[in-house]
VOTOR-955080 format. One record per residue: residue in one letter; x, y, z of N, C-alpha, C, CB in turn. Coordinates in steps of 0.1 Angstrom, whole numbers. Atoms other than C-alpha are relative to their C-alpha. Glycine has a CB too. Example, Ala and Ser with C-alpha at 12.3 -4.5 7.8 and 13.67 -1.06 7.14 Angstrom:
VOTOR-955080
   code    n_px    n_py    n_pz   ca_px   ca_py   ca_pz    c_px    c_py    c_pz   cb_px   cb_py   cb_pz
      A       9     -12       0     123     -45      78       9      12       0     -10       0      12
      S      -9     -11       0     137     -11      71      -8      11       8       4       5     -14
//
This chain:
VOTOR-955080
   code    n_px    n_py    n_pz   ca_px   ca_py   ca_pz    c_px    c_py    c_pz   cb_px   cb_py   cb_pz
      X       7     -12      -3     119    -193    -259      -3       8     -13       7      10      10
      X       7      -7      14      99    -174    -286       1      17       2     -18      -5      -1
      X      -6      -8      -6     115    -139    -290     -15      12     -11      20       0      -2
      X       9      -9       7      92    -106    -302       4      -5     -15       3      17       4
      X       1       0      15     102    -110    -338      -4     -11      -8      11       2      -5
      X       6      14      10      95    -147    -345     -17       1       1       5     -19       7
      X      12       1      -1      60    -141    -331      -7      12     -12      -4       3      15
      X       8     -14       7      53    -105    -353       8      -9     -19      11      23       7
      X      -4       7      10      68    -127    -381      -8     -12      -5      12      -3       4
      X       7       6       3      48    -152    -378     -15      -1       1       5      -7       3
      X      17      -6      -6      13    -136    -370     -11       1     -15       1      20       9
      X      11      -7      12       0    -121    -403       8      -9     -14       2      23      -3
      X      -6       2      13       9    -139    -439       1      12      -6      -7      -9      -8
      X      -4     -15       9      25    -116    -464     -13       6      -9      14      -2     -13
      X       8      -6      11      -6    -120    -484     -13       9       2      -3     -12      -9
      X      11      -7      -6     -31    -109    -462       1      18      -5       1      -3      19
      X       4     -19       5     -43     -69    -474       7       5      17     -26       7      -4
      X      -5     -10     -12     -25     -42    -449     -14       5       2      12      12      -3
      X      11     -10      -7     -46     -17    -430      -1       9      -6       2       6      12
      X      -2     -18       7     -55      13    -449       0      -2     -18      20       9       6
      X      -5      -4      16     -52      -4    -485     -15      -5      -9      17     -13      -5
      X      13       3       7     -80      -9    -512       0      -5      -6      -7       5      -5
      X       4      10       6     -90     -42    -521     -12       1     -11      -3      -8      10
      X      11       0      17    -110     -55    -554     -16       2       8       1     -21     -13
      X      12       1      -2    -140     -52    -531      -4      16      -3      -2      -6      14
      X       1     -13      -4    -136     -14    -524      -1       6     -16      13       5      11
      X      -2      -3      12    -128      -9    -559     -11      -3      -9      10      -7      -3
      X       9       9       7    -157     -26    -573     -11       7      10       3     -18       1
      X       8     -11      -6    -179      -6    -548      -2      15      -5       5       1      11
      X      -3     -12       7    -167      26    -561      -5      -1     -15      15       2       1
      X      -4       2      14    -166      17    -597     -20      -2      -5      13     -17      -2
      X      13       5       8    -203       1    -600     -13      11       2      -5     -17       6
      X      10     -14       1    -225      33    -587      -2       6     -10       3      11       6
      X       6     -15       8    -219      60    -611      -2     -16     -16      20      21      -3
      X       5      12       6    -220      23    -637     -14       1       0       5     -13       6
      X      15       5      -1    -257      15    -627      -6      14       4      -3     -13      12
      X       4     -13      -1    -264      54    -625      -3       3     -14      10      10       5
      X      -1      -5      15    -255      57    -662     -13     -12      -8      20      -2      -8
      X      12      14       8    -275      20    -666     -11       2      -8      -9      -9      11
      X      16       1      -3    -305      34    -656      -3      12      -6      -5      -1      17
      X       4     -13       9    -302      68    -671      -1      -3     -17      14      13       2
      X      -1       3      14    -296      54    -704     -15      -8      -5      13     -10      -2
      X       9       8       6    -325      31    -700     -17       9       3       3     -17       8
      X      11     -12      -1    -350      63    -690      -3      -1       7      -9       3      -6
      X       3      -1     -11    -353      56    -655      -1      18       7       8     -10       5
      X      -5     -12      -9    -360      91    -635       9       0       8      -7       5       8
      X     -12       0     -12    -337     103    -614      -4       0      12      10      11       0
      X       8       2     -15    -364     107    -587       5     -13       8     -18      -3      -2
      X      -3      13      -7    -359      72    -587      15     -10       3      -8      -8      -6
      X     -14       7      -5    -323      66    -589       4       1       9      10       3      -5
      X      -9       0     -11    -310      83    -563      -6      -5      14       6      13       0
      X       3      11     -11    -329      66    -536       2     -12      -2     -12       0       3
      X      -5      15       4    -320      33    -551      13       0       7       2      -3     -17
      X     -11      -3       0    -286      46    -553      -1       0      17       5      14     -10
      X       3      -3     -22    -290      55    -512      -2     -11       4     -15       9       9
      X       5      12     -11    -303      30    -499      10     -14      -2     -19      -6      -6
      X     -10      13       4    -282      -1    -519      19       7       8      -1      -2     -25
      X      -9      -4      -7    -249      25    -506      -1      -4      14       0      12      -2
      X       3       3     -18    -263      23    -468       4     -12       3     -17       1       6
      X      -2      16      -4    -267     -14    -471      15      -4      -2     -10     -11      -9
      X     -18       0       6    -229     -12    -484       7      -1      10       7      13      -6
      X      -7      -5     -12    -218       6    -457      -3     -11      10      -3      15       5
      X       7       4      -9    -237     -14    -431       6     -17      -5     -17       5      -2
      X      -9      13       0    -222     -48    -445      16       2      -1      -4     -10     -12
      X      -8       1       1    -190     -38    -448       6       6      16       1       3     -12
      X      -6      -2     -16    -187     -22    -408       0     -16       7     -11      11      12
      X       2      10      -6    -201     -53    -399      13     -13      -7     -16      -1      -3
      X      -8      11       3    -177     -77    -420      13       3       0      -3      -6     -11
      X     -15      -3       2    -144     -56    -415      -1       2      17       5      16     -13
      X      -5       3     -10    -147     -57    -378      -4      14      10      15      -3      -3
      X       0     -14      -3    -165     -22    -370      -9      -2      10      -3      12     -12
      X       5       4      -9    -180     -37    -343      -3      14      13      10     -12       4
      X      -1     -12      -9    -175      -2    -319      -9       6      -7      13       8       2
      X       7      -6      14    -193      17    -350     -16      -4       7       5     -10     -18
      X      19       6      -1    -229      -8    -346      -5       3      17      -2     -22      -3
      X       5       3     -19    -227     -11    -306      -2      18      -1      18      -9      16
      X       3     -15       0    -227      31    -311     -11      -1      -6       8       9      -5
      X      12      -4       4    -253      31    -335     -12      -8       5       1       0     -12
      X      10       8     -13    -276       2    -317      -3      10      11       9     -12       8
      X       7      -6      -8    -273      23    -287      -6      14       0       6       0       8
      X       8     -10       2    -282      58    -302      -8      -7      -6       4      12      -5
      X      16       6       8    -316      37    -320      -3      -1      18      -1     -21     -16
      X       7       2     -11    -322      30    -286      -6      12       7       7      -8       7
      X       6     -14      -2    -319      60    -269     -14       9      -2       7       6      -5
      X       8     -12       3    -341      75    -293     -16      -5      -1       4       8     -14
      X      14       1      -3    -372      54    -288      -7       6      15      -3     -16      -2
//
């Protein structure tokens, strides 16, 4: 018989990332914005045009990362308010 602790023991490897912690992805998200802010300021881009860059490439951020971390409740919400509002 297989008792609670061999199963919670044997479910997750140690190496797998916890809940709640910030991987080199998150880190590397954070880190490369105000990076390619300064890129583009340095290279005399307006800012008209950064920060809608900046937006839009964030959105798509966000938007792959609900989708590849499991935020599945998140899209089915936002799917059904797009719907709604046609």
């Amino acid at each position: 018989m297989i008792t609670t602790d061999e199963v919670h023991s044997t479910a997750m490897p140690s190496s797998a990332p916890r809940a709640g912690t910030f991987t080199t992805a998150h880190v590397l998200g954070i880190s490369v914005f105000p990076g390619l802010a300064t890129l583009l300021t340095v290279n005399n881009v307006p800012a008209a045009e950064i920060y809608p860059l900046l937006g839009v490439s964030g959105a798509i951020g966000v938007g792959v990362v609900l989708a590849a971390s499991g935020g599945r409740r998140v899209l089915a919400a936002f799917a059904t308010a797009l719907r709604a509002g046609q």
